[in-house]
PyMOL Python script that loads the backbone (N, CA, C, O; Angstrom):
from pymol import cmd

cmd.read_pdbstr("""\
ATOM      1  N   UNK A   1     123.891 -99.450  97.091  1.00  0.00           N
ATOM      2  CA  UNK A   1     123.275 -98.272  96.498  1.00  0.00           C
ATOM      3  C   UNK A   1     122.715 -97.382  97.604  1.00  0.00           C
ATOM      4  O   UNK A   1     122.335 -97.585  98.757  1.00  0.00           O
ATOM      5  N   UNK A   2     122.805 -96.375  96.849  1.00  0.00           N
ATOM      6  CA  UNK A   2     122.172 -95.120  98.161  1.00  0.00           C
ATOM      7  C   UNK A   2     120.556 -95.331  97.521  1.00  0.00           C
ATOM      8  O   UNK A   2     120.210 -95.499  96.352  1.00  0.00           O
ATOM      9  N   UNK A   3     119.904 -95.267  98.516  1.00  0.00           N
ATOM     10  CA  UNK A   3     118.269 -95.459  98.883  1.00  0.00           C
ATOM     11  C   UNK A   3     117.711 -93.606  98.885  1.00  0.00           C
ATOM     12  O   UNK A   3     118.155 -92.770  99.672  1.00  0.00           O
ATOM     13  N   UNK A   4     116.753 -93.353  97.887  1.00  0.00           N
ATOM     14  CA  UNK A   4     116.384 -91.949  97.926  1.00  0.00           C
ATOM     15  C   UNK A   4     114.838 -91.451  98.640  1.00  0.00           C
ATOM     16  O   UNK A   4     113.705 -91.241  98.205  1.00  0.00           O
ATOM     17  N   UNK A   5     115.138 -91.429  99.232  1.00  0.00           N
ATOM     18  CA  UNK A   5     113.525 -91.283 100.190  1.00  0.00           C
ATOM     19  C   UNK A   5     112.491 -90.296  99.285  1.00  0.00           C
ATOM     20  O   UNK A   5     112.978 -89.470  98.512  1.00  0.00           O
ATOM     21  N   UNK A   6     111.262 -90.419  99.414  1.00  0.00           N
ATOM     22  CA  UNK A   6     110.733 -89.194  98.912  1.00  0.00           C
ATOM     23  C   UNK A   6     110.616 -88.375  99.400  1.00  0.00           C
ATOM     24  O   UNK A   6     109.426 -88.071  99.321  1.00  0.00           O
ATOM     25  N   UNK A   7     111.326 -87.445 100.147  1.00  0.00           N
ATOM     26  CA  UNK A   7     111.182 -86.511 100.235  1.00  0.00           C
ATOM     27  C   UNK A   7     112.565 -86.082  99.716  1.00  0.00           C
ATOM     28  O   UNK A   7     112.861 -84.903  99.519  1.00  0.00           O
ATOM     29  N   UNK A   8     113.259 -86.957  99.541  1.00  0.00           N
ATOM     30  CA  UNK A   8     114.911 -86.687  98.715  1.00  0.00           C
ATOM     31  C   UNK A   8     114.329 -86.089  97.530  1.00  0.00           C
ATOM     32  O   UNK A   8     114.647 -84.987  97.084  1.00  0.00           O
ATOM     33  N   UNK A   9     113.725 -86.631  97.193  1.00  0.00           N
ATOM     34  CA  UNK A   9     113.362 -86.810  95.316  1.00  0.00           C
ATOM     35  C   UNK A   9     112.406 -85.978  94.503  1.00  0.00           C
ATOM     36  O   UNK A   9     112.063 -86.031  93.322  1.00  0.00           O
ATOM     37  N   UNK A  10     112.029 -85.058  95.682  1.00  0.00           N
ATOM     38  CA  UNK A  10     111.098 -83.911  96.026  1.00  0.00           C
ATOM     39  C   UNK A  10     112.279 -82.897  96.196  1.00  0.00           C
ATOM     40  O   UNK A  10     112.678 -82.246  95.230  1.00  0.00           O
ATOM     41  N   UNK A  11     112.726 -82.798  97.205  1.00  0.00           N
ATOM     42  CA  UNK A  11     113.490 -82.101  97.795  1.00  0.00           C
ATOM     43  C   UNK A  11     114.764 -81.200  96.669  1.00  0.00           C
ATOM     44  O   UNK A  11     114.830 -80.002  96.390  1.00  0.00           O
ATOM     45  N   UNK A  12     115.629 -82.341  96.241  1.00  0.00           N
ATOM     46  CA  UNK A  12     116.771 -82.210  95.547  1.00  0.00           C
ATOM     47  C   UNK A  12     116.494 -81.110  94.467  1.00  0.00           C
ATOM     48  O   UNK A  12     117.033 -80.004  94.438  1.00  0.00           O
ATOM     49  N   UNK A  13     115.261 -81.751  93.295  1.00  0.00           N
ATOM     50  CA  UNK A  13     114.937 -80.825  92.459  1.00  0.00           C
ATOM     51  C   UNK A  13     114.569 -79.691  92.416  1.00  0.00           C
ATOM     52  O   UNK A  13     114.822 -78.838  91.565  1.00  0.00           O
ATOM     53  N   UNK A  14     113.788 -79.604  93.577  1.00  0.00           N
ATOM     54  CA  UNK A  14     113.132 -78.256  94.230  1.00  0.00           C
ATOM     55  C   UNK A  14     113.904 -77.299  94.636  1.00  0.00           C
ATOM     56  O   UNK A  14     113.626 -76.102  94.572  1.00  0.00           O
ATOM     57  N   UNK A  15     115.365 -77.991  95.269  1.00  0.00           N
ATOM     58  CA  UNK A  15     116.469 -76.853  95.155  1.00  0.00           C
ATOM     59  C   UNK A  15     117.325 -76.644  94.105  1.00  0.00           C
ATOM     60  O   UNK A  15     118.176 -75.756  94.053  1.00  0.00           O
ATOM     61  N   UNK A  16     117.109 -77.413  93.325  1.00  0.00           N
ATOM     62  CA  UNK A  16     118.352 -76.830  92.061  1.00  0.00           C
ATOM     63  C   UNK A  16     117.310 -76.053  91.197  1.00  0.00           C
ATOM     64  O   UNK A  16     117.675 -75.127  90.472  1.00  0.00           O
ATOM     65  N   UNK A  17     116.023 -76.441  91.285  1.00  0.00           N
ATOM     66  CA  UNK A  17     115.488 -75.188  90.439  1.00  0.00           C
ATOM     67  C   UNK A  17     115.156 -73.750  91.160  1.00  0.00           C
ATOM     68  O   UNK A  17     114.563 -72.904  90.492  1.00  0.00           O
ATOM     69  N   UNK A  18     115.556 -73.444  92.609  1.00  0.00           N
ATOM     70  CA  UNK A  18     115.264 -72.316  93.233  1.00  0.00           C
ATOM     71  C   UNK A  18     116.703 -71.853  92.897  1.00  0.00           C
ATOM     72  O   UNK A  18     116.886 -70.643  92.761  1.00  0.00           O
ATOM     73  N   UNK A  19     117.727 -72.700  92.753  1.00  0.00           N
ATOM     74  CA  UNK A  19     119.408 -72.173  92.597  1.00  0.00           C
ATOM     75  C   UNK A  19     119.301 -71.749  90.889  1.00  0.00           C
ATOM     76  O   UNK A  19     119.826 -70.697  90.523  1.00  0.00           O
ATOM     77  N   UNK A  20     118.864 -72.297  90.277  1.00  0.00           N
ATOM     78  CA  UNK A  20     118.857 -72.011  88.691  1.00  0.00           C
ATOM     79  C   UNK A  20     117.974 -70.186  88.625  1.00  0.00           C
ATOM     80  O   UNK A  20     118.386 -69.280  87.901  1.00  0.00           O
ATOM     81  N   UNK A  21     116.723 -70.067  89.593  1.00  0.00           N
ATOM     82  CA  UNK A  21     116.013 -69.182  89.458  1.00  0.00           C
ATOM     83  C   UNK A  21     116.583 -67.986  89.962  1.00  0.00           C
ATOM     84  O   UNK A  21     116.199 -66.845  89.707  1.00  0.00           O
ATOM     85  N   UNK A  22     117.573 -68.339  90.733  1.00  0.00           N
ATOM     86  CA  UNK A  22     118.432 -67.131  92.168  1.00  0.00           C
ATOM     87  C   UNK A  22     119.637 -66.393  91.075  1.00  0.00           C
ATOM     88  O   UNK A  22     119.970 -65.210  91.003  1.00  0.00           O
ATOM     89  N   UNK A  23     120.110 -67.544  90.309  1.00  0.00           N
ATOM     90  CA  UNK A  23     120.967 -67.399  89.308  1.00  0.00           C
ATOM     91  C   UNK A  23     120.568 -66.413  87.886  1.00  0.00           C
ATOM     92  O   UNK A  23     121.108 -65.460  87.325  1.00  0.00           O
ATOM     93  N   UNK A  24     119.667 -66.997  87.729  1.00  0.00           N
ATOM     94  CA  UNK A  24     119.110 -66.675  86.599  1.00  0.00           C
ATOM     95  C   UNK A  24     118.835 -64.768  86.766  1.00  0.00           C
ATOM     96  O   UNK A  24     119.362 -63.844  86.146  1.00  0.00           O
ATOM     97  N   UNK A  25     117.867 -64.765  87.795  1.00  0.00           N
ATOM     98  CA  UNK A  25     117.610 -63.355  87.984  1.00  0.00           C
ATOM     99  C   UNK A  25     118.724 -62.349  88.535  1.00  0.00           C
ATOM    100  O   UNK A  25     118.597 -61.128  88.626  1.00  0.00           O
ATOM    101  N   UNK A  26     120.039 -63.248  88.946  1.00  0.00           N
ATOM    102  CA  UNK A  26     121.364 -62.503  89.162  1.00  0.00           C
ATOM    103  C   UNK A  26     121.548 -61.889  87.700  1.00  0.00           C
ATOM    104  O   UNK A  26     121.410 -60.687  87.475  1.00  0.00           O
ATOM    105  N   UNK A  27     121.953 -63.064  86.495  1.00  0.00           N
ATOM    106  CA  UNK A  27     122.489 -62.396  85.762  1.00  0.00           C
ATOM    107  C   UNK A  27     121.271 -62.569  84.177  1.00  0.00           C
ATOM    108  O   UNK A  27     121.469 -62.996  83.039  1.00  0.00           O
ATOM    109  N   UNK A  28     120.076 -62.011  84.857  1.00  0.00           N
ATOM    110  CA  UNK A  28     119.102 -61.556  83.606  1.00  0.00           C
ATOM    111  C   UNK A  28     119.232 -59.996  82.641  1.00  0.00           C
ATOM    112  O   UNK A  28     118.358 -59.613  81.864  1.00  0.00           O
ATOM    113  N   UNK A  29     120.497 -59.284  82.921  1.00  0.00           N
ATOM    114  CA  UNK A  29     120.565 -58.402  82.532  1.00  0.00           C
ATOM    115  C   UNK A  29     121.994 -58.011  81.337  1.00  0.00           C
ATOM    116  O   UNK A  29     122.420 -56.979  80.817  1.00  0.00           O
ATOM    117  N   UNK A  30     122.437 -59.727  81.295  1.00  0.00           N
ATOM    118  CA  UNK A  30     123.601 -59.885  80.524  1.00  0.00           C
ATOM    119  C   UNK A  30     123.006 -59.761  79.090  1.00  0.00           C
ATOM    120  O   UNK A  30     121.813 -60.044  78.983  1.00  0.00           O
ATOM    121  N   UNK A  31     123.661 -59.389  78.011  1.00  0.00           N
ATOM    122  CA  UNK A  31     123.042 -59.759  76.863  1.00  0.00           C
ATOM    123  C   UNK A  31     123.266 -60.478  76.094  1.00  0.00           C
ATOM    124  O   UNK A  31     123.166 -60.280  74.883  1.00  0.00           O
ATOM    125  N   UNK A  32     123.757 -61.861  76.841  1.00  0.00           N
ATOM    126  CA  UNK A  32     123.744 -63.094  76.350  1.00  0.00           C
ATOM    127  C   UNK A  32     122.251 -63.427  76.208  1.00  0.00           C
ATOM    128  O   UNK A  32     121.723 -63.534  75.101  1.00  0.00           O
ATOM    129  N   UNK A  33     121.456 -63.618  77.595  1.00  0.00           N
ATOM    130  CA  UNK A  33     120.462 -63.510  77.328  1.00  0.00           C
ATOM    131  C   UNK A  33     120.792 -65.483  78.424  1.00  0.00           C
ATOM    132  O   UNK A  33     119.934 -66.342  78.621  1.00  0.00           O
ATOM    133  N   UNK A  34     122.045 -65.514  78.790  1.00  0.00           N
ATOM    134  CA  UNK A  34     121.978 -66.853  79.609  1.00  0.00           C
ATOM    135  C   UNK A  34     121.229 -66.894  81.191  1.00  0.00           C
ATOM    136  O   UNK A  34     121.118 -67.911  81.875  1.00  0.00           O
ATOM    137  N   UNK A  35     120.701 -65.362  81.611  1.00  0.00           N
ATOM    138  CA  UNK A  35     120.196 -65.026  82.867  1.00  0.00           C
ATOM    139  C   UNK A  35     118.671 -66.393  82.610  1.00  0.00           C
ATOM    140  O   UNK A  35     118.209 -67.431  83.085  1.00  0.00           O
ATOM    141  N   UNK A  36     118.412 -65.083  81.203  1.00  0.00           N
ATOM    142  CA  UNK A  36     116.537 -65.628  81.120  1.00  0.00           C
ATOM    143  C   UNK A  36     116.711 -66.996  80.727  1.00  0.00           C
ATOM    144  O   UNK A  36     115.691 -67.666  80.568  1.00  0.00           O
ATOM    145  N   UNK A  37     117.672 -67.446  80.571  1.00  0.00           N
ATOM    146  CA  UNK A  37     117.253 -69.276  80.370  1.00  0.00           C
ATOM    147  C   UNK A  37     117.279 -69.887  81.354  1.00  0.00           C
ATOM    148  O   UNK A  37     116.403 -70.671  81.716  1.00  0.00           O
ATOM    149  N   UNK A  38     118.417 -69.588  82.013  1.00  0.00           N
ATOM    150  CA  UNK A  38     118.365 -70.482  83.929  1.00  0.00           C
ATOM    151  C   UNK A  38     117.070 -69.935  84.283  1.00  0.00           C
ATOM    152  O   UNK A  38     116.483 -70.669  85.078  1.00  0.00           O
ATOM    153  N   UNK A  39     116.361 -68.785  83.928  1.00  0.00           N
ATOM    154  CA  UNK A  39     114.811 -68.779  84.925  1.00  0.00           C
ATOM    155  C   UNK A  39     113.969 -69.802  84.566  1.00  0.00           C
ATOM    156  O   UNK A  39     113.385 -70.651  85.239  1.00  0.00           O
ATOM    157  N   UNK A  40     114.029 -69.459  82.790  1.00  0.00           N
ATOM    158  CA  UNK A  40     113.281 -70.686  82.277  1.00  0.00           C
ATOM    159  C   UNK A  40     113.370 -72.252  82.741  1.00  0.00           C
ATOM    160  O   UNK A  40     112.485 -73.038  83.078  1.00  0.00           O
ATOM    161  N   UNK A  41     114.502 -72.366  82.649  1.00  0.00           N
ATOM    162  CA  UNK A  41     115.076 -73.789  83.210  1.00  0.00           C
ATOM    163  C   UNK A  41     114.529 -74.300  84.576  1.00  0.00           C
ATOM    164  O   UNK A  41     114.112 -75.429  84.834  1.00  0.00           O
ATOM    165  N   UNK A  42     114.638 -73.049  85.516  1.00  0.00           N
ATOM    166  CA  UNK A  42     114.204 -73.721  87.161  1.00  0.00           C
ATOM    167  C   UNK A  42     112.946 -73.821  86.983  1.00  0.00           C
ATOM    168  O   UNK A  42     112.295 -74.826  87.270  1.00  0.00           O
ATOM    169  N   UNK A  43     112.354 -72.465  86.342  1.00  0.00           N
ATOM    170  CA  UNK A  43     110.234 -72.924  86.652  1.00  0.00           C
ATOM    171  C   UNK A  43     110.665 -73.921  85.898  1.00  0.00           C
ATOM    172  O   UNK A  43     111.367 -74.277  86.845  1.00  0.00           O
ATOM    173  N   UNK A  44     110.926 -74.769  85.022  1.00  0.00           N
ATOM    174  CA  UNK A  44     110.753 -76.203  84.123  1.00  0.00           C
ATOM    175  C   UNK A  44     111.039 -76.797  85.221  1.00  0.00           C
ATOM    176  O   UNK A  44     109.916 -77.228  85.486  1.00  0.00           O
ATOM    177  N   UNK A  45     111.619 -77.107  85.966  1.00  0.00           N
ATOM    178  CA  UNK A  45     111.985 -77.941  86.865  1.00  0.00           C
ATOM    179  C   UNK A  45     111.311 -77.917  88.337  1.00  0.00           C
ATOM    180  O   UNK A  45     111.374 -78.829  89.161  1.00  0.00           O
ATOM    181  N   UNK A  46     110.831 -77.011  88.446  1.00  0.00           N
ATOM    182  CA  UNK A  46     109.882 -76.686  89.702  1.00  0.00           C
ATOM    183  C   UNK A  46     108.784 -77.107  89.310  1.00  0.00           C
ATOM    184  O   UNK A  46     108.168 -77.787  90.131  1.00  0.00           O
ATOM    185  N   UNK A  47     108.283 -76.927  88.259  1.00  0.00           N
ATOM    186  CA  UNK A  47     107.235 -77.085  87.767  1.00  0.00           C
ATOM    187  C   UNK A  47     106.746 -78.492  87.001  1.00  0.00           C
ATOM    188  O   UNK A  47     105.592 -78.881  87.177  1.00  0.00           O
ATOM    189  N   UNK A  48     107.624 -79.202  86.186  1.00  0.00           N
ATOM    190  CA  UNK A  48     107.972 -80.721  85.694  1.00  0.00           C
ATOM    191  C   UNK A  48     108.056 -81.303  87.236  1.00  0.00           C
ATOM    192  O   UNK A  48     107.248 -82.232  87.266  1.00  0.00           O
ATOM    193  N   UNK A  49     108.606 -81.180  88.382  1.00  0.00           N
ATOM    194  CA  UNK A  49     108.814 -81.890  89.261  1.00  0.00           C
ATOM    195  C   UNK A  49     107.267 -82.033  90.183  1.00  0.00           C
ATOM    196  O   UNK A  49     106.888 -83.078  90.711  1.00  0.00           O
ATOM    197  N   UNK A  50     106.477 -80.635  90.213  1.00  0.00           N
ATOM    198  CA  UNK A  50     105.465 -80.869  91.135  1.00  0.00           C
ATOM    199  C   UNK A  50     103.990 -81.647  90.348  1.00  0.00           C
ATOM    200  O   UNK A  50     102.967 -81.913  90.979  1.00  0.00           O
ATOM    201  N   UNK A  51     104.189 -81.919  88.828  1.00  0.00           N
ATOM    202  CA  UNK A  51     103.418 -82.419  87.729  1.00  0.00           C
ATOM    203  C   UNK A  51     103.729 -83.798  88.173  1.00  0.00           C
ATOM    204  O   UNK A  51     102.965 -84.663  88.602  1.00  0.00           O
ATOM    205  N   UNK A  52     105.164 -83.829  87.957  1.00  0.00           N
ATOM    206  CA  UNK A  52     105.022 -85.478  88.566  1.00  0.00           C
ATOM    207  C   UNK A  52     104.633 -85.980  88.809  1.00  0.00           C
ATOM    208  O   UNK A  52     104.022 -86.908  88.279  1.00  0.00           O
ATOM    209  N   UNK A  53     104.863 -85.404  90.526  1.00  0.00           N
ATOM    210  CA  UNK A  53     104.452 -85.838  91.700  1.00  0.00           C
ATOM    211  C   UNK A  53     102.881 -85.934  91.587  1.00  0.00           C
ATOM    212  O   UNK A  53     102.216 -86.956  91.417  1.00  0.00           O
ATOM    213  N   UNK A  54     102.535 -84.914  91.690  1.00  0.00           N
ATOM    214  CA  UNK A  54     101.079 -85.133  90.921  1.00  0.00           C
ATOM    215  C   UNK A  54     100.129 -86.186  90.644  1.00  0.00           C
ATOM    216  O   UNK A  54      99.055 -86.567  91.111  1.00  0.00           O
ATOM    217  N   UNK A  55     101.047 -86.571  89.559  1.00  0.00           N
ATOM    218  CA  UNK A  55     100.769 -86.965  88.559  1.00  0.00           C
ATOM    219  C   UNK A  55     101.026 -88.958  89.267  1.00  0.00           C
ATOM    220  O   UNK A  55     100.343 -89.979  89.185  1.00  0.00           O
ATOM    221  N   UNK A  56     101.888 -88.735  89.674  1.00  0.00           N
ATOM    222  CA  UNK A  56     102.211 -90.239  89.989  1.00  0.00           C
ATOM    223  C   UNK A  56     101.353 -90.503  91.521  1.00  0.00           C
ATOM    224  O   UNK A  56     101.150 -91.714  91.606  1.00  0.00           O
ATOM    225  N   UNK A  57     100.814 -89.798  92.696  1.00  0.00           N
ATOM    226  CA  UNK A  57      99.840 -89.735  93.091  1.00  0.00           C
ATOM    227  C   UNK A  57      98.583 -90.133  92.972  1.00  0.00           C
ATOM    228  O   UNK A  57      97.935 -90.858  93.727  1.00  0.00           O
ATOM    229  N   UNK A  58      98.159 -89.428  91.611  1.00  0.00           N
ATOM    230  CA  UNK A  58      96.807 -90.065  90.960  1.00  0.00           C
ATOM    231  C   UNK A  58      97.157 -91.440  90.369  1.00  0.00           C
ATOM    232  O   UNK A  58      96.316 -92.314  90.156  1.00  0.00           O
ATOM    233  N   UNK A  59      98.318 -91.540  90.151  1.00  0.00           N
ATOM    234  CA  UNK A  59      98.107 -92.930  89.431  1.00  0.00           C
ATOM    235  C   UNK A  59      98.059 -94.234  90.607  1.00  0.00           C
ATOM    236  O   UNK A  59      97.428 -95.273  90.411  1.00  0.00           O
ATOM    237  N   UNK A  60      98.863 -93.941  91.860  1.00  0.00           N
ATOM    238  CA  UNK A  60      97.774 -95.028  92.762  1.00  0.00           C
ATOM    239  C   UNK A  60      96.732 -95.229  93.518  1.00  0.00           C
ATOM    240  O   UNK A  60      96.436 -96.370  93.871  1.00  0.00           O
TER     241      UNK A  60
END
""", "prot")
cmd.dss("prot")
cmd.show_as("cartoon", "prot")
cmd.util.cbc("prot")
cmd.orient("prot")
């Protein structure tokens, strides 16, 4: 098995939600309306990820 360091596990999410947000504000002007959900999606994920961390911090 591949071994994920923490700063992998930090890291990884932190860029797919800056790629979801880069995306998102590319195409926020479609009127699908699929721009404003990838924004939504990355802060969820930028944001779920640094709660975590957080979060699992305080717990030791």
């Amino acid at each position: 098995m591949v071994s994920v360091s923490e700063f992998q596990s930090v890291f990884i999410p932190i860029v797919c939600g800056m790629l979801l947000l880069t995306l998102g504000f590319t195409f926020r002007e479609r009127p699908s309306g699929f721009g404003v959900l990838m924004i939504w999606c990355g802060m969820l994920l930028i944001f779920g990820t640094i709660v975590f961390k957080i979060l699992a911090k305080l717990n030791d």
